[in-house]
LOKOLMI-602249 format. One line per 5 residues: for each residue x, y, z of C-alpha. Coordinates in pm, whole numbers, plus 50000, padded with zeros to 5 digits. Layout:
<pts>
X Y Z  ...
</pts>
This chain:
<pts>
13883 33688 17683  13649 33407 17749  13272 33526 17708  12939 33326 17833  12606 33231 17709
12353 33123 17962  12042 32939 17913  11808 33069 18193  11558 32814 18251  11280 32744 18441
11386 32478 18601  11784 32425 18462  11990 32648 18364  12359 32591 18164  12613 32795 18080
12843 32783 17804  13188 32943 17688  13375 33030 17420  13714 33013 17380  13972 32994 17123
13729 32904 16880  13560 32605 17020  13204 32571 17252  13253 32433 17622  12921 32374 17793
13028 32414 18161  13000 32199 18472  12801 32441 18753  12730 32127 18957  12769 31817 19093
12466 31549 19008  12349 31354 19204  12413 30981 19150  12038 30926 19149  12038 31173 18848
12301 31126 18667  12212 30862 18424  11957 31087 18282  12265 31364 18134  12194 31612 18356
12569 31651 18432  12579 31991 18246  12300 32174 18397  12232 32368 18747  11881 32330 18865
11697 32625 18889  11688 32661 19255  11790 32788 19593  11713 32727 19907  11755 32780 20317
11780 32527 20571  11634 32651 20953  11999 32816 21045  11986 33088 20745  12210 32861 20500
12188 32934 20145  12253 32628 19845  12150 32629 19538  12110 32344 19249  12088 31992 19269
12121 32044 19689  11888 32245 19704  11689 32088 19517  11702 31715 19652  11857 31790 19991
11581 31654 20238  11697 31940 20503  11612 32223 20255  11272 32110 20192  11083 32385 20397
11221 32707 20228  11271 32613 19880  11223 32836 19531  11207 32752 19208  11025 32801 18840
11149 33187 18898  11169 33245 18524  10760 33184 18511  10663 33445 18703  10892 33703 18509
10603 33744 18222  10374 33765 18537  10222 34064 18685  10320 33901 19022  10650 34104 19201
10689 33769 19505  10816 33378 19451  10635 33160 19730  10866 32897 19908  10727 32553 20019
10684 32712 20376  10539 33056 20246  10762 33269 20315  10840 33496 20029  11138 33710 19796
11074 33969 19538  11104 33801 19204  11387 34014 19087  11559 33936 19444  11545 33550 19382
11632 33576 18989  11920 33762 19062  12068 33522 19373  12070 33262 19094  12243 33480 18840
12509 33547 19122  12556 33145 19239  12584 33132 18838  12858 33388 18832  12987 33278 19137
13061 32930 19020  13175 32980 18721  13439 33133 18847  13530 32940 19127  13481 32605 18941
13607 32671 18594  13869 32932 18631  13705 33184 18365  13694 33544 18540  13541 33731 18229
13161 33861 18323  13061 33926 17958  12686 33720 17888  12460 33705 17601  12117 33556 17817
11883 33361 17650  11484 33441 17664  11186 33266 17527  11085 33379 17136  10776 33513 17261
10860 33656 17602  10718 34039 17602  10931 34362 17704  10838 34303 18084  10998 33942 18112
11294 34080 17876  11328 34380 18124  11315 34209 18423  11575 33918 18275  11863 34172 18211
11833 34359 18501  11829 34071 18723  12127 33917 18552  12312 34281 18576  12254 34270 18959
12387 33958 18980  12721 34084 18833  12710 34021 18457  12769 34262 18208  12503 34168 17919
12594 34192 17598  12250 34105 17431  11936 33906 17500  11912 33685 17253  11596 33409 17163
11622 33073 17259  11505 32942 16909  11774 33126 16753  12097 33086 16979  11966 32679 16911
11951 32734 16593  12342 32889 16578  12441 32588 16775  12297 32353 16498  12450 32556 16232
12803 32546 16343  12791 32167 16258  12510 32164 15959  12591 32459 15782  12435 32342 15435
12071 32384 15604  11835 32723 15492  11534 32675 15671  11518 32566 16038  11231 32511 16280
11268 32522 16636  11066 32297 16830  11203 32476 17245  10968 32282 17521  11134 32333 17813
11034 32343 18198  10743 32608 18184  10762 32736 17822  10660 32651 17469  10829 32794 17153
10810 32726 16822  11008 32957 16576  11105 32949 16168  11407 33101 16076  11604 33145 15763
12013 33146 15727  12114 33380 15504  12475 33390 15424  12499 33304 15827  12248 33538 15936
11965 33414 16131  11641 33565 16004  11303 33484 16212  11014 33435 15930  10762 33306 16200
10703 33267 16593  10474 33121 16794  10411 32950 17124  10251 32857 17463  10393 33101 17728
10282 32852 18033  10326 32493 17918  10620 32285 17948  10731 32031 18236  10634 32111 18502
10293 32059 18369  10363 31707 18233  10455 31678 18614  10160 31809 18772  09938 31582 18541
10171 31295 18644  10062 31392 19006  09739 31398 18980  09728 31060 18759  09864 30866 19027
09736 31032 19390  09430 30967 19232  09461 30631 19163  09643 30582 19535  09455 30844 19727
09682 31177 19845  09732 31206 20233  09611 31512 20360  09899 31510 20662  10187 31457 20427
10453 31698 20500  10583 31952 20378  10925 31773 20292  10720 31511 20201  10524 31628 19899
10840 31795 19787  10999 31406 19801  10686 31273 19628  10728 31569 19360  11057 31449 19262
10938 31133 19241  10741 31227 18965  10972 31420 18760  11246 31176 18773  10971 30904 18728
10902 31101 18419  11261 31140 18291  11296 30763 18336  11036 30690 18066  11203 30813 17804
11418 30513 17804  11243 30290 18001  10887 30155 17952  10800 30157 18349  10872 30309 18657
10837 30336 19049  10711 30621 19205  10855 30605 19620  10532 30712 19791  10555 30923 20145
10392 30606 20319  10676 30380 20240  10450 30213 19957  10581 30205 19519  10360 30296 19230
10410 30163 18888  10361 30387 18588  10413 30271 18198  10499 30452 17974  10177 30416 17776
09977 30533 18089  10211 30831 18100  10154 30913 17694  09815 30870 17793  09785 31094 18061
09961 31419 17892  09857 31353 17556  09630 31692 17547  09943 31869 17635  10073 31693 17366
09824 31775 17138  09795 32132 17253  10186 32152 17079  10045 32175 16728  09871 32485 16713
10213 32712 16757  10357 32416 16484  10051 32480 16258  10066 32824 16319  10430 32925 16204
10396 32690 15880  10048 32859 15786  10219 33166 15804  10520 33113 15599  10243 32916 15361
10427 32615 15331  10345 32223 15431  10490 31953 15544  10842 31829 15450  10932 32219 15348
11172 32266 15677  11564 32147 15610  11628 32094 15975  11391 32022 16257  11565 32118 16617
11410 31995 16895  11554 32158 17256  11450 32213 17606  11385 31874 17886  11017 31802 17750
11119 31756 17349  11337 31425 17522  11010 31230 17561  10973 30982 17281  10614 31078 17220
10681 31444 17159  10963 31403 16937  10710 31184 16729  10470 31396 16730  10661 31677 16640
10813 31513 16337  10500 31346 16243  10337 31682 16196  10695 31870 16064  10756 31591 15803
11085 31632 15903  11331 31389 16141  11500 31591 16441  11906 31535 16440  11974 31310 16718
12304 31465 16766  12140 31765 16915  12166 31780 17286  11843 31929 17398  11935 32024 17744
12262 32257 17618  12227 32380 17293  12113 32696 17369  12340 32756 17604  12605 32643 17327
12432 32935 17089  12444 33203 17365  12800 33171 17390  12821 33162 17004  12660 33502 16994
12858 33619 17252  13196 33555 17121  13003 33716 16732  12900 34037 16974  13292 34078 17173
13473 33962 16802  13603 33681 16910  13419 33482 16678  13457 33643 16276  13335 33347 16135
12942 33419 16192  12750 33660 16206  12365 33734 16392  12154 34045 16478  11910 34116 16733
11531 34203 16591  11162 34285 16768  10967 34030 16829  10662 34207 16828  10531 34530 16715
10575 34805 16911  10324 35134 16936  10061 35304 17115  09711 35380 17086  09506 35627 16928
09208 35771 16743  09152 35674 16387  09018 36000 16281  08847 35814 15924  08686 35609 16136
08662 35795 16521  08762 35433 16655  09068 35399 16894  09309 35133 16757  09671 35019 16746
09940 35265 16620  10254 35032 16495  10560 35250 16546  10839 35002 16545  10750 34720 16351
10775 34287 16432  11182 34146 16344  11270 34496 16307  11673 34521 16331  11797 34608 16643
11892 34851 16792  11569 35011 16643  11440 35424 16671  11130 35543 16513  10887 35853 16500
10545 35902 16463  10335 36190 16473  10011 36231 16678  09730 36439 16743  09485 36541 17046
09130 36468 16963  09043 36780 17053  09188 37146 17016  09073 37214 17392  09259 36950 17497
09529 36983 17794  09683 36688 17827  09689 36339 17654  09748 35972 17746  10062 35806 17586
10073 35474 17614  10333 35204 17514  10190 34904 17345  10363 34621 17233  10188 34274 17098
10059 34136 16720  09839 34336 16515  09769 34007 16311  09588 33867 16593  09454 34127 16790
09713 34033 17152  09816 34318 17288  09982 34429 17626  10037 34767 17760  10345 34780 17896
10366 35161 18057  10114 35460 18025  10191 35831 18095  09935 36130 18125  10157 36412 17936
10021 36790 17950  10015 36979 17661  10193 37332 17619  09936 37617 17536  10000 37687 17127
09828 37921 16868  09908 37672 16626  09831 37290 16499  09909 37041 16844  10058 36759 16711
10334 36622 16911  10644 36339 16756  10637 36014 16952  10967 35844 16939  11048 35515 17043
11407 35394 17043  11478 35024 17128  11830 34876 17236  12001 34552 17153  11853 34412 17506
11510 34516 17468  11547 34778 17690  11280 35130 17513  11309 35443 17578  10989 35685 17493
10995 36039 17379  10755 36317 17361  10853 36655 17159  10580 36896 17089  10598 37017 16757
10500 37381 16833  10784 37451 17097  11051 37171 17040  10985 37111 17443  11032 36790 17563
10688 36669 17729  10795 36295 17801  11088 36143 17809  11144 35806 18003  11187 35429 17992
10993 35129 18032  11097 34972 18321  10921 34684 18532  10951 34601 18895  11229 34739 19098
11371 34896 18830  11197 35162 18893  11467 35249 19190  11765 35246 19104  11836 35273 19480
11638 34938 19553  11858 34762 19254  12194 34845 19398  12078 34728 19784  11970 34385 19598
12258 34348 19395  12481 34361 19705  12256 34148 19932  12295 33875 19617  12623 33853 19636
12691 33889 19981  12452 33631 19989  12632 33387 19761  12979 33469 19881  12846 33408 20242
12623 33059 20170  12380 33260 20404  12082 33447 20279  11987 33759 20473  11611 33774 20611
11636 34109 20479  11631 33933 20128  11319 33781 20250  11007 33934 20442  11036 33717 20727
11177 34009 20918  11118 34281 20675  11043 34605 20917  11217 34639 21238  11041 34715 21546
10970 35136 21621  11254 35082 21912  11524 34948 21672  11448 35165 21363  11452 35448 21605
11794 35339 21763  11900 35260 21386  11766 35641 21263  12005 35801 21559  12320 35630 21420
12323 35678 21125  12176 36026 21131  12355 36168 21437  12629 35914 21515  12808 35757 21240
12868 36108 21015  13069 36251 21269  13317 35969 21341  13624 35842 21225  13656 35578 20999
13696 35281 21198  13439 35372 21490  13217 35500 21154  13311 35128 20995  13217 34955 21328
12934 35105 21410  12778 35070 21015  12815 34669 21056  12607 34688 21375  12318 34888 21222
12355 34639 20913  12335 34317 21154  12024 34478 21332  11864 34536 20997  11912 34176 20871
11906 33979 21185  11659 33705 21240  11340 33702 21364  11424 33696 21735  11753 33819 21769
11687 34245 21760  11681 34235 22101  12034 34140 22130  12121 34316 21818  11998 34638 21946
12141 34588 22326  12485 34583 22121  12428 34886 21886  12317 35035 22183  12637 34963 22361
12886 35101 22103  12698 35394 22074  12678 35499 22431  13039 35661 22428  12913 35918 22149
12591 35941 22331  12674 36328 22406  12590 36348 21984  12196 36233 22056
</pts>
């Protein structure tokens, strides 16, 4: 069996397999020829899109294609950390965030069955180091609706760092340097008899890319003055511009920017190092950070791995080793390896791979709140501590403040009790059972090889159960709500049209339609056979996903084939 590893990016993603004992990065796309100079043959751009008729692409299409530029979505994997549930197209219109993460899991799927032949649905996903449980959530559940069955979430840093290894096995210490599209992550780990041990993590949750870009932007509309009636489709063109403009400085020391008016703009690459050098700069705290930690300087890391788009541009790299004392291996290819290490771990996790070995550990501490009765002050708990072996379970025992008390707050905390960052990521109000004796209550916390925790409550007086649930994000709080979007995704893909039902362009149907809708399926389609049942089903589905425009006729139809069973309303 042929298992996957998937880099999910924020603005690529690659996929790579293993199979009989050797690494295949996989071809998801076709690049453009505009592109393809620049080794982008091996990645899938993060992106989907609709043209005016409903037609779904994804990729390098959708992401150049000039008649896709007014419903386009991309950078999903930013707003995953986010508290925000919608992505924003260039036109406005908008899709859940687990909706549009999972369409691109599917086209992922999708293709790489269609295109390479491999039919197993086995994944270990990749996240950033220093993602919390809410971006973790949301990644596996998204990538389980969109038909994978995931064997792990694993860290970028370290499925780059198992890439590495399977051709420099001799190094100990690694650190990886992982600037991508939107993220920054800088990680130290240890290889212990080919186990992958993170000593020290740090990193800039919104800075990679797409920043450089948007500084690029502003350099040169500045210097040429933006037009306030450029299109839509045109600042998408002129945004493109930019990035490939960018791209084409790494090995180039100018280039032309097309502007919407017709007009070029020159940019060297000393202007450009100029112009993002505080981003630049900004890379050296989570660097600094990680090697203050471990107390070491300098020239104490065997092997400095530099991965993701933004660690291509010459300046970076410098700076990076500059402040490492280290040289990066040039053989590293930063756009795939950690695909190449997901797929590693994923062959380690099914046994088809008995040559290595890896586990899964916390990235943060995980615990709750409460009183400090020595000192009356309410601080941080740690029940599960940071690179704690997963899967993890742990108990704790806690206390209401008061005897009189009826019910307490229990919440889940998860963040670094070195510096203080926290994040709550679910709260419960639990009520207390009525007890003659001391009421104290166990708190256990039990944490799965994909991040996924489950909470309980016992109460030490009864043995009765007084919480018991998950922490779950988003829609995966209905289970119902998953299983609708996991079919629209893939009906979607298998289609190449996207449902306005997926979108909220057409989200509620009018009181006449839902009512017609109601009578079907309430009164009309239960007592049917199967094929009038079957027929009559599609036309409530069509009415329920139609355009905006077309419920008239899609409700004159329903209508229609319901009138010969209209003696059942």
């Amino acid at each position: 069996m042929t298992v996957i590893g998937i880099d999910f990016g924020t603005t690529n993603c690659v996929a790579a397999a293993f199979n009989n004992g050797e690494v295949e990065v996989l071809e998801l796309d076709d690049v453009p020829a505009e592109w393809a100079p620049y080794g982008f043959s091996k990645v899938i751009p993060s992106v989907f899109a609709t043209d005016e008729d409903g037609r779904l692409t994804f990729g390098w299409e959708a992401k150049s294609g000039t008649e896709f530029s007014g419903n386009r979505f991309d950078a999903i994997k930013r707003l995953f950390a986010s508290q925000e549930d919608s992505a924003f197209g260039d036109n406005g219109s908008s899709v859940a965030v687990e909706e549009a993460a999972t369409l691109l899991f599917a086209e992922i799927l999708r293709r790489t069955q269609s295109r390479t032949g491999i039919t197993a649905r086995q994944a270990v996903i990749t996240v950033p180091a220093n993602s919390k449980g809410r971006a973790r959530h949301r990644t596996k559940i998204c990538a389980g609706m969109g038909g994978f069955e995931v064997l792990s979430l694993i860290n970028e840093p370290t499925a780059a760092a198992m890439a590495y290894a399977r051709t420099h096995p001799d190094a100990r210490r690694y650190l990886i340097f992982d600037w991508g599209g939107g993220t920054l992550d800088v990680t130290v780990l240890e290889a212990v008899e080919g186990v992958f041990i993170e000593q020290a993590s740090s990193g800039i949750a919104r800075s990679g890319g797409l920043d450089f870009d948007a500084r690029l932007s502003k350099a040169i509309t500045d210097t040429t003055g933006i037009k306030s009636e450029w299109s839509t489709a045109q600042k998408r063109s002129f945004r493109l511009e930019v990035e490939r403009a960018k791209i084409h400085l790494s090995s180039n020391e100018s280039a032309s920017v097309r502007m919407p008016d017709g007009s070029s703009h020159t940019v060297t690459r000393r202007r450009f190092e100029e112009i993002v050098e505080p981003l630049i700069q900004e890379s050296a705290a989570p660097i600094e950070r990680c090697l203050r930690e471990l107390n070491v300087g300098p020239g104490s890391i065997d092997a400095l791995v530099l991965v993701g788009g933004t660690s291509m541009i010459p300046a970076v790299r410098n700076f990076v080793q500059d402040l490492v004392g280290t040289n990066a291996d040039p053989d590293v290819n930063p756009l795939t390896a950690i695909a190449e290490g997901a797929a590693i771990a994923a062959a380690i996790l099914t046994g088809e791979n008995s040559e290595n070995e890896f586990f899964v550990s916390t990235e943060h501490s995980l615990g709750t709140f409460a009183v400090d009765s020595s000192r009356g002050e309410i601080g941080f708990s740690e029940i599960i501590p940071k690179s704690h072996k997963l899967p993890a379970k742990a108990t704790s025992t806690y206390f209401p403040v008061s005897e009189s008390q009826t019910a307490v707050n229990i919440d889940v905390v998860e963040g670094d009790p070195q510096t203080g960052d926290f994040v709550t990521l679910k709260e419960w109000e639990v009520s207390l059972p009525i007890s003659d004796g001391q009421r104290g209550f166990d708190l256990t916390y039990a944490y799965d090889v994909s991040g996924i925790l489950t909470v309980t409550a016992v109460d030490q007086a009864t043995g009765h159960v007084i919480l018991q649930d998950d922490v779950s994000y988003g829609m995966a709080t209905d289970k119902k709500q998953m299983a609708k979007v996991a079919q629209k995704a893939r009906n979607a893909v298998n289609s190449g049209t996207l449902s306005p039902s997926l979108t909220n362009s057409n989200s509620e149907l009018d009181p006449q339609s839902a009512e017609l809708a109601q009578k079907a399926e309430q009164l009309v389609i239960p007592y049917l056979d199967a094929n009038a049942a079957e027929h009559i089903t599609k036309l409530v589905q069509d009415l329920k996903s139609c355009h905006v425009g077309q419920e008239a006729a899609k409700r004159d139809e329903l209508k229609n084939a319901m009138q010969p069973y209209s003696f059942l309303f």
